[in-house]
C-alpha positions as CSV (number, residue, x, y, z in Angstrom):
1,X,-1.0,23.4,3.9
2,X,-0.6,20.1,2.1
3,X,-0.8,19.0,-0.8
4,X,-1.1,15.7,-2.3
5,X,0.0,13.8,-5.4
6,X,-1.4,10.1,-5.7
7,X,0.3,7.7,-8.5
8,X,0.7,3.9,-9.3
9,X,-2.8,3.4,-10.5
10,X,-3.6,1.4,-13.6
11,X,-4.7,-1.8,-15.2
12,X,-4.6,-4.7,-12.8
13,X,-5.4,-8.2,-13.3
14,X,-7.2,-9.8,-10.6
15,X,-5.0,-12.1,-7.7
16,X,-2.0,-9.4,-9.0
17,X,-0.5,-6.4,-7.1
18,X,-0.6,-2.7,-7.5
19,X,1.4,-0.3,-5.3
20,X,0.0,3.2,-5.1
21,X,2.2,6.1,-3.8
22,X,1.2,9.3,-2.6
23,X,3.5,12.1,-2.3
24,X,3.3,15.4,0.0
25,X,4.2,18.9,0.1
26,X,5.0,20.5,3.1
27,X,7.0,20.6,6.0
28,X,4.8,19.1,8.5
29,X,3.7,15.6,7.0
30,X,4.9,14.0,9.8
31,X,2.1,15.5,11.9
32,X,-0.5,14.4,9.5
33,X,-2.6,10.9,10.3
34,X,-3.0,9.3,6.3
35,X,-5.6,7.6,4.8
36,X,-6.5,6.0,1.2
37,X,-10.0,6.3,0.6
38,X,-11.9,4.7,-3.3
39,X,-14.8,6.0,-4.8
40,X,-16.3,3.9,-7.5
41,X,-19.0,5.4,-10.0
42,X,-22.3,6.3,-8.4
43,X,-21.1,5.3,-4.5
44,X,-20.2,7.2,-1.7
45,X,-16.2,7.9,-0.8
46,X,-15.2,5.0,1.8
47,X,-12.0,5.0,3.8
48,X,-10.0,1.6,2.6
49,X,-7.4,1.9,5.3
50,X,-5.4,5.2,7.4
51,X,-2.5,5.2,9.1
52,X,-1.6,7.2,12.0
53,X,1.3,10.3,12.3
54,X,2.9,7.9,14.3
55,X,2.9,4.9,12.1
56,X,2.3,2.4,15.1
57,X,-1.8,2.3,14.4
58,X,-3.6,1.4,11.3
59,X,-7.3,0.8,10.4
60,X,-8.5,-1.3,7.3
61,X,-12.2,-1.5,6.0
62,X,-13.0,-5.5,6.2
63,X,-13.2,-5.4,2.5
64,X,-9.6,-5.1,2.3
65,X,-7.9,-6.8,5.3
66,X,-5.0,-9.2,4.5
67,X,-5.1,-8.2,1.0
68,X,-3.9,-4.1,1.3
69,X,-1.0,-2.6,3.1
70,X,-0.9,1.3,4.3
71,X,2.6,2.4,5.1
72,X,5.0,5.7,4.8
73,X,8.3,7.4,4.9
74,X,8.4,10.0,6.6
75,X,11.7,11.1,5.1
76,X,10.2,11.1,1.6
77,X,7.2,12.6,2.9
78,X,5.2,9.5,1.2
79,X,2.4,7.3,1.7
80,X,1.9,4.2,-0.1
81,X,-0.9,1.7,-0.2
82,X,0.5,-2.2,-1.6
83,X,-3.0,-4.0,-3.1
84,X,-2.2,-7.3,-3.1
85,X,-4.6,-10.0,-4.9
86,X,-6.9,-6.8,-6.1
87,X,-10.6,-7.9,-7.0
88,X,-12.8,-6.4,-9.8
89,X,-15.1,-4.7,-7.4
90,X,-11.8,-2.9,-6.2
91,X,-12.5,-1.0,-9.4
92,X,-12.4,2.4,-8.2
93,X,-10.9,6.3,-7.6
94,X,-8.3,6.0,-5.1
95,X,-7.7,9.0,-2.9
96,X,-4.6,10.1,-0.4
97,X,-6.3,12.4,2.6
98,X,-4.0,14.1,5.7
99,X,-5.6,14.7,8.9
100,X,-4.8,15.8,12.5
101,X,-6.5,12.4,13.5
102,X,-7.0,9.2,12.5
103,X,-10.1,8.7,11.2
104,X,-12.3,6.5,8.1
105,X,-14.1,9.2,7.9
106,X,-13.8,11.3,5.1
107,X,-15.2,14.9,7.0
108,X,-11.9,14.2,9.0
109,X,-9.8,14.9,6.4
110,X,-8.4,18.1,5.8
111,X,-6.9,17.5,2.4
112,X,-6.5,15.4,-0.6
113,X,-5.3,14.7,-4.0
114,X,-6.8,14.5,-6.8
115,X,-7.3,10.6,-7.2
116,X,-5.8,7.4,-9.2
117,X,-7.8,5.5,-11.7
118,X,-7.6,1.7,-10.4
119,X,-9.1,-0.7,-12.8
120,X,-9.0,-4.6,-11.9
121,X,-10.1,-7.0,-14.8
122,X,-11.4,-10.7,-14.2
């Protein structure tokens, strides 16, 4: 079992930063693939980037390349996710998922928390 505690989100201006963290329970994070996934009102839950248990592959969704960053500590059994020049339509729930493999796809994932607001004005 894990279980999974996002934070960080808030008010952002547009062309500033946020950092979301995600912390995790359990003994065997290491194991576990991560991925930050957004759901905005009335649209489907899209992966915005994963990390694998191994920290030497990622995957970002186009949307965000250049502008997030995925990373972890294993030691701390966190995930984080930098958003650097954020963009209104980043206006959404953000979600921290584990999974046995790295995937975008949300089936993949085996858990998640409970979600950070992230609201980015103009």
């Amino acid at each position: 079992q894990v279980q999974l505690v996002e934070s960080g989100g808030g008010l952002a201006q547009a062309g500033g930063s946020l950092n979301l963290s995600c912390a995790a329970s359990g003994r065997t994070f290491s194991s576990y693939s991560m991925g930050w996934f957004r759901q905005a009102p009335g649209k489907e839950r899209d992966c915005v980037a994963a990390e694998h248990w191994s920290g030497g592959i990622t995957y970002y969704a186009d949307s965000v390349k250049g502008r997030f960053s995925i990373s972890r500590e294993n030691a701390k059994n966190k995930v984080y996710q930098q958003m650097n020049s954020p963009k209104p339509e980043d206006t959404a729930v953000y979600y921290c998922a584990a999974s046995l493999v790295l995937s975008r796809l949300v089936s993949q994932y085996s858990y998640w928390g409970h979600g950070t607001q992230v609201t980015v004005s103009s």
